[in-house]
Legacy VTK file of the C-alpha trace (Angstrom):
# vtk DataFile Version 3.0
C-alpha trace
ASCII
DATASET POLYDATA
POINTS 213 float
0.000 0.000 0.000
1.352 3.532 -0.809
-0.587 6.855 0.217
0.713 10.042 -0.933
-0.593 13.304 0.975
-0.549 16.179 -1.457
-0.450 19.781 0.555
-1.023 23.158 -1.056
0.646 26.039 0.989
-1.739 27.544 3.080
-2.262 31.656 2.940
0.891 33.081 1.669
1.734 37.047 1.135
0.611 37.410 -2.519
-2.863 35.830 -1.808
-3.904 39.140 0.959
-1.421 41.997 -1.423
-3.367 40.782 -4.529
-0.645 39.961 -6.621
0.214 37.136 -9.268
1.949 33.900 -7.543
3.586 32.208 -9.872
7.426 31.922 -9.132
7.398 35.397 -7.469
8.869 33.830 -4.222
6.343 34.822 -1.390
6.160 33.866 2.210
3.178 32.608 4.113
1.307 34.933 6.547
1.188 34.714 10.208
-2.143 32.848 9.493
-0.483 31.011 6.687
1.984 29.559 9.521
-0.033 28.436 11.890
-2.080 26.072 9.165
0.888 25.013 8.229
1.180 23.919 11.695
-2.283 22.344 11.407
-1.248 20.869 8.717
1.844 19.015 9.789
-0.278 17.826 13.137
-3.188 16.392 10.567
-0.572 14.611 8.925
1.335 13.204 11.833
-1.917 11.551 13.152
-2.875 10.199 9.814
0.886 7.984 9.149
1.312 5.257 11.900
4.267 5.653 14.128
7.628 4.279 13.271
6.520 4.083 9.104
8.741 5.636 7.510
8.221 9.048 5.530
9.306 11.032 2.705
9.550 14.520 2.268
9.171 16.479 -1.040
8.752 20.013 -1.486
8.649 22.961 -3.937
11.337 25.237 -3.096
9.641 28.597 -2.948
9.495 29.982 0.005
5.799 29.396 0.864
6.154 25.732 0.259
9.626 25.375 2.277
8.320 26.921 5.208
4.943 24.651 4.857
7.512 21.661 4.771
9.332 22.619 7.690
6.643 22.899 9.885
6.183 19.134 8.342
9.212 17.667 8.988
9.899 19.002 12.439
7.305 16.117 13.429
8.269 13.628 11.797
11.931 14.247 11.920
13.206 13.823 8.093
14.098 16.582 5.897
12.261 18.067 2.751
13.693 16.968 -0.453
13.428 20.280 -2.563
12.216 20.565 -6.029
11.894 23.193 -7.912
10.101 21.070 -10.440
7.438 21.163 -7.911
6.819 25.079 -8.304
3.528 26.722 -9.432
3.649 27.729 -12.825
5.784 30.588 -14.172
3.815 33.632 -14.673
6.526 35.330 -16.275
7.103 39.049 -16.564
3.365 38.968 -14.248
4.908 37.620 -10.768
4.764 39.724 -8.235
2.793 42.297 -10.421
-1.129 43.017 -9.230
-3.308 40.354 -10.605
-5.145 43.313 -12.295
-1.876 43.482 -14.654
-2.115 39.305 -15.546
-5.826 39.818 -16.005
-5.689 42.839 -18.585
-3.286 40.632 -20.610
-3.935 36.979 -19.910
-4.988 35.647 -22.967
-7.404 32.204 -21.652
-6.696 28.850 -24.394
-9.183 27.830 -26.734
-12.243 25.715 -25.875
-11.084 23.502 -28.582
-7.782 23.030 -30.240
-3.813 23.394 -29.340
-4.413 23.968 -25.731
-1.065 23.084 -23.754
1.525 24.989 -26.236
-0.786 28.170 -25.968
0.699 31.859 -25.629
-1.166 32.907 -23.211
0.034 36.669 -24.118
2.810 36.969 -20.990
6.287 37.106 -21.745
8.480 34.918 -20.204
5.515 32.483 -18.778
5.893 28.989 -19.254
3.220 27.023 -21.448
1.001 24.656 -19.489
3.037 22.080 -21.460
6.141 23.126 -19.968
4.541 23.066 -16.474
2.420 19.712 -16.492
6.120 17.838 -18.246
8.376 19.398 -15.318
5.391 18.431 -12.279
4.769 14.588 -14.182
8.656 14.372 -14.192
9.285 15.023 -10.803
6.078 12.769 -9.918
7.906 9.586 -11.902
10.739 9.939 -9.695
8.725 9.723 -6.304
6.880 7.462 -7.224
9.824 5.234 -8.377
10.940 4.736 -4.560
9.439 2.442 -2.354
8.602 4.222 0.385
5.101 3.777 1.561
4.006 6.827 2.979
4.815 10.623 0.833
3.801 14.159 1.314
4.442 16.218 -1.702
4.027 19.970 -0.859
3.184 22.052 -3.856
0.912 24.989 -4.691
-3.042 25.211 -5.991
-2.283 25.150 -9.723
0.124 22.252 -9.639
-2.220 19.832 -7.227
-3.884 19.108 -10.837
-0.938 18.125 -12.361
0.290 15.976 -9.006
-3.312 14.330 -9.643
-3.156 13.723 -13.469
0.250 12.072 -12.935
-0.710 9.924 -10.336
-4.069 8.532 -12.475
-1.143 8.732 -15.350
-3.314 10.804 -17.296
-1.953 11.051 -20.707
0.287 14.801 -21.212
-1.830 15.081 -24.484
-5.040 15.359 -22.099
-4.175 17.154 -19.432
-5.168 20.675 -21.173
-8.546 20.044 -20.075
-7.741 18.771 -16.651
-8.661 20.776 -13.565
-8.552 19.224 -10.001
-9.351 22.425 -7.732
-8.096 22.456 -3.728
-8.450 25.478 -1.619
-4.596 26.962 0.046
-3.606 24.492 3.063
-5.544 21.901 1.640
-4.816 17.846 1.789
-5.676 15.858 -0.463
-5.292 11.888 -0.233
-3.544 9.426 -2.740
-3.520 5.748 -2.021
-2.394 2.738 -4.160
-3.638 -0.616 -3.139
-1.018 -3.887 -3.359
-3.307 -5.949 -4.960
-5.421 -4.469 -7.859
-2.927 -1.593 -8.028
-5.894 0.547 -8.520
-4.401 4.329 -7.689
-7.719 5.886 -5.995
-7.903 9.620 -5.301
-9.072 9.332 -1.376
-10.040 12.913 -1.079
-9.467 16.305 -2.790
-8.925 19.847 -1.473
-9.521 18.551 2.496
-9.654 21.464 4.801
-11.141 19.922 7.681
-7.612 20.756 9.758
-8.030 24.319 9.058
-11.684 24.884 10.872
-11.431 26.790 14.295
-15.082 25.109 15.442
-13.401 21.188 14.564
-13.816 19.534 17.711
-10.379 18.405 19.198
LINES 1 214
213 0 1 2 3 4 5 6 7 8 9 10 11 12 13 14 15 16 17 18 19 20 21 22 23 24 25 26 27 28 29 30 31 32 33 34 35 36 37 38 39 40 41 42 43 44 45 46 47 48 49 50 51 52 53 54 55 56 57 58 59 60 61 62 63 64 65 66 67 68 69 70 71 72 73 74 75 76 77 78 79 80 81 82 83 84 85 86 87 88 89 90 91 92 93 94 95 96 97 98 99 100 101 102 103 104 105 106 107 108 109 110 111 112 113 114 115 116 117 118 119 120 121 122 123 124 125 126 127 128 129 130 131 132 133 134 135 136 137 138 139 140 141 142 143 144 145 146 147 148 149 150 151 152 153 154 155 156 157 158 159 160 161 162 163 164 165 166 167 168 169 170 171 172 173 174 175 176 177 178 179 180 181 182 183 184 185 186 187 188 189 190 191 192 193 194 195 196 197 198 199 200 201 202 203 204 205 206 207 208 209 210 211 212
């Protein structure tokens, strides 16, 4: 049996200053800290003690500091990946999302969807982003280990998901798994039909005040 847990970074700067994400290296809030904390103790009472645990991370700063909080309980260290970034927003990152929006040019409903110029310079085609996340998914998921927490970023969790159905690249430009910031979302692999289920998507349970516990 193999379960991956799939974390998007909870509340980071550019989410509350309104700017474009991308690879413009934010850092999570005060609030984004403390579910990150959440986040880390959800996950520590999900994987028995003594398993042992893998590590992988995006190495933007809002990821890293999600994985931190991660590995402090269960004593490894992230493996960093830059592979595992959101996409690249190009000249946009860090700009006000106003900027993206008054330029973003949205793909086709049908037609060449994953080599399309979305009007940015410098931003990476979704076919540049879904080879670089399915890539660094192939070599995870080429260890053994039976328990992994990938921590990545909103945009990417649909490209962590595609992968791990192995979803063909050439479909993929239609593909949209959506998860809220901070969310977990559940990946398990039986040993005997080998089926690779998608548990749950997007959980946020961890993150509400009024849970009981």
């Amino acid at each position: 049996m193999r379960t991956l847990y799939v974390v998007t970074h909870p509340e980071a700067t550019h989410h509350v200053e309104g700017v474009v994400g991308g690879w413009h290296d934010a850092q999570l809030t005060p609030a984004g800290v403390r579910a990150a904390a959440s986040i880390a103790q959800t996950l520590r009472a999900q994987v028995p003690d003594g398993a042992e645990v893998e590590l992988f991370s995006s190495d933007l700063r809002r990821t890293r500091r999600t994985a931190e909080e991660v590995a402090e309980l269960f004593g490894v260290r992230p493996v960093l990946d830059r592979r595992l970034r959101e996409k690249s927003y190009g000249k946009a990152g860090g700009r006000p999302q106003e900027w993206l929006d008054r330029r973003f040019v949205p793909p086709p409903a049908v037609g060449e969807r994953l080599e399309h110029d979305e009007g940015v310079e410098g931003a990476e085609t979704k076919a540049a982003w879904v080879k670089r996340i399915y890539a660094a998914m192939d070599e995870i998921l080429q260890r053994p280990c039976e328990h992994q927490i990938i921590v990545t970023h909103g945009g990417s969790l649909t490209f962590v998901v595609a992968s791990w159905i192995r979803m063909p690249i050439q479909s993929v430009g239609y593909a949209s798994f959506r998860a809220p910031s901070g969310s977990i979302t559940t990946l398990r692999e039986d040993d005997f039909f080998h089926n690779r289920q998608v548990v749950s998507l997007g959980d946020t349970r961890h993150l509400d005040p009024t849970k009981d516990g």
